[in-house]
C-alpha positions in Angstrom: -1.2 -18.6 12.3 -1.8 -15.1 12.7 1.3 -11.9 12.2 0.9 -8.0 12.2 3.3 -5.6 12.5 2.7 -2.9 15.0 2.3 -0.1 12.7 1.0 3.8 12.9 -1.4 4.2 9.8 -2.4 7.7 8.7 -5.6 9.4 7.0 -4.9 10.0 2.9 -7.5 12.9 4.0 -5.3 14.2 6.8 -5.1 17.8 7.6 -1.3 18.3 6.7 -2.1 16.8 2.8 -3.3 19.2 0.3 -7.2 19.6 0.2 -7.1 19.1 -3.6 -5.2 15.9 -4.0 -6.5 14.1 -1.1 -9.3 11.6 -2.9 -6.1 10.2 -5.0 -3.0 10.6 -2.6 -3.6 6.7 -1.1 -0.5 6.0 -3.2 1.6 8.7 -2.1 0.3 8.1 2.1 1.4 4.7 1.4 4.5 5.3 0.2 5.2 7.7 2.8 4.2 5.1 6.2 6.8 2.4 4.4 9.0 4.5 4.0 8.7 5.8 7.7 7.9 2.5 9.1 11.4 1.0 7.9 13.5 4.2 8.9 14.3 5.9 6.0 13.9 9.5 4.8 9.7 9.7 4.5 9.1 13.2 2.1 6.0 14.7 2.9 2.5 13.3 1.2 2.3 15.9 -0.9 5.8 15.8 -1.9 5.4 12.0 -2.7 2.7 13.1 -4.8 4.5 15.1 -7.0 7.8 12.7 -7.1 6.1 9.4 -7.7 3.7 11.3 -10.2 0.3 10.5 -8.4 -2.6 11.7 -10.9 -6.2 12.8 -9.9 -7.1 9.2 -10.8 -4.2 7.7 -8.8 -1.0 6.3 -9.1 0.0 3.6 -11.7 2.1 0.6 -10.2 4.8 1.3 -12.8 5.1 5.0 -11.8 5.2 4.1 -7.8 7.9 1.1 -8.2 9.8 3.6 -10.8 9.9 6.6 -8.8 10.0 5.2 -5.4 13.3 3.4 -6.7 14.8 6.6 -7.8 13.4 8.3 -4.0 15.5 5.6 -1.9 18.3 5.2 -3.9 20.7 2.3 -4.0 20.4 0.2 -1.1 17.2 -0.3 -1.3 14.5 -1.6 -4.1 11.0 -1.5 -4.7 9.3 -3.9 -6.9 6.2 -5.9 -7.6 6.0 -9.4 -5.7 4.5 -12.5 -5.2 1.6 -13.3 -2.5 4.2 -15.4 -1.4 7.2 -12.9 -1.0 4.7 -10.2 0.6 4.1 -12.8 3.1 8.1 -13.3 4.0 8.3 -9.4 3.8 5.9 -9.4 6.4 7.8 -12.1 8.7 10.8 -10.0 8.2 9.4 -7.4 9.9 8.4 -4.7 7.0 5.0 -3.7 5.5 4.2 -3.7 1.6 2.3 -1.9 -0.5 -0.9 -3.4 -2.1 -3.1 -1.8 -4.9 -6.4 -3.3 -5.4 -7.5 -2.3 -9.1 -10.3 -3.9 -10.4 -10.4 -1.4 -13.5 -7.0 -2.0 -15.2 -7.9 -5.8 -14.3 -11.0 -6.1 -16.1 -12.5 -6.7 -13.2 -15.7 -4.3 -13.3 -17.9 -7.0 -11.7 -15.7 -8.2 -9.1 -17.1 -7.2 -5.0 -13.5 -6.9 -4.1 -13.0 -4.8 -0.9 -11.8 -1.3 -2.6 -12.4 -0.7 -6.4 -8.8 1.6 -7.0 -6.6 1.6 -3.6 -3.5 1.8 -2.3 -3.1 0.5 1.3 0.1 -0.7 3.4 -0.6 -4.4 4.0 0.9 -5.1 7.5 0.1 -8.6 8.5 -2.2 -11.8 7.7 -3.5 -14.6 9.2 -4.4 -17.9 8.0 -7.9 -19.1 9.6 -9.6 -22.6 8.7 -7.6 -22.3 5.8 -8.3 -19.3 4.2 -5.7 -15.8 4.0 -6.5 -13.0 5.3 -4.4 -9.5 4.7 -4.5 -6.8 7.3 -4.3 -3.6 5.8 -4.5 -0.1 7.1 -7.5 1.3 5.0 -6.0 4.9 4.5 -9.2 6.3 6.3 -11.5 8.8 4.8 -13.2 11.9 4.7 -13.5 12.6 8.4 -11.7 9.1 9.7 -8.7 8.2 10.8 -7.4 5.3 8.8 -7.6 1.6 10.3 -6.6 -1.8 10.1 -8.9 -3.8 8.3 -9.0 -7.4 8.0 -9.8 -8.7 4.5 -10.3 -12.1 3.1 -7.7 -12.6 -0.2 -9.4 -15.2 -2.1 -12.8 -12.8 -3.6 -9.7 -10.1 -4.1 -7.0 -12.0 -5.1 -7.6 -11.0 -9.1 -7.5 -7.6 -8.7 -4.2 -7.2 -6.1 -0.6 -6.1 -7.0 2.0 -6.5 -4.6 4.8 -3.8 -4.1 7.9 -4.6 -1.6 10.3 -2.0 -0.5 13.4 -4.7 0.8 17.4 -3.6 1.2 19.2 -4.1 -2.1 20.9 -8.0 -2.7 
């Protein structure tokens, strides 16, 4: 079983971001392509990085969920979810947010996939019984961001969830 969302994926080191907070603005370009992706007002990278209070050592889940719930008011919600609700967010057609963060996990040893990162997570698969994630990697210095195709299980420990789904 295999789903991805077509999905246009941007650059945290893009030219329109600010020089200065491009190494930590993966939370803010991720808030910014959900927000896009699911049609609703998308502020400027740099903007998002001042609202949802990104620092020079990134963004903390409780600051993005907090202030991206103040950006997109009432009808809709951001919170932290379940493997398992990312995955329905994903059949229903919108992206989520995922932080790998093997620091605040106590993680130091783990060889997850990105140490501190913010990505949109835009589809998985599920091959000879393992889960994959496809996320949009937030490119580099010099790259364009792309789709990347990670295995969940060595990760799984250091991942946090964020959906952004209409308001019950």
């Amino acid at each position: 079983m295999k789903r991805v969302l077509s999905f246009q994926g941007m650059s945290q080191y893009d030219k329109s971001i600010e020089p200065m907070l491009r190494s930590s603005a993966c939370g803010p370009t991720t808030a910014h392509l959900l927000l896009k992706h699911i049609g609703l007002p998308a502020p400027s990278v740099n903007s998002l990085y001042i609202l949802l209070k990104g620092t020079r050592i990134g963004l903390f889940t409780h600051r993005f969920v907090r202030n991206l719930n103040r950006l997109v008011g009432p009808d809709w919600t951001a919170e932290t979810c379940t493997l398992h609700e990312a995955l329905q967010e994903i059949k229903k057609g919108r992206p989520v947010a995922v932080k790998f963060d093997k620091y605040f996990s106590f993680e130091f040893d783990l060889q997850s996939t990105f140490a501190y990162h913010w990505v949109p997570m835009t589809g998985y698969s599920v091959e000879q019984g393992k889960l994959y994630l496809f996320v949009h990697d937030n490119g580099g210095p010099n790259r364009e961001s792309k789709l990347r195709k990670i295995l969940y299980g060595p990760n799984h420990s250091v991942l946090t969830f964020v959906k952004l789904a209409p308001s019950k």
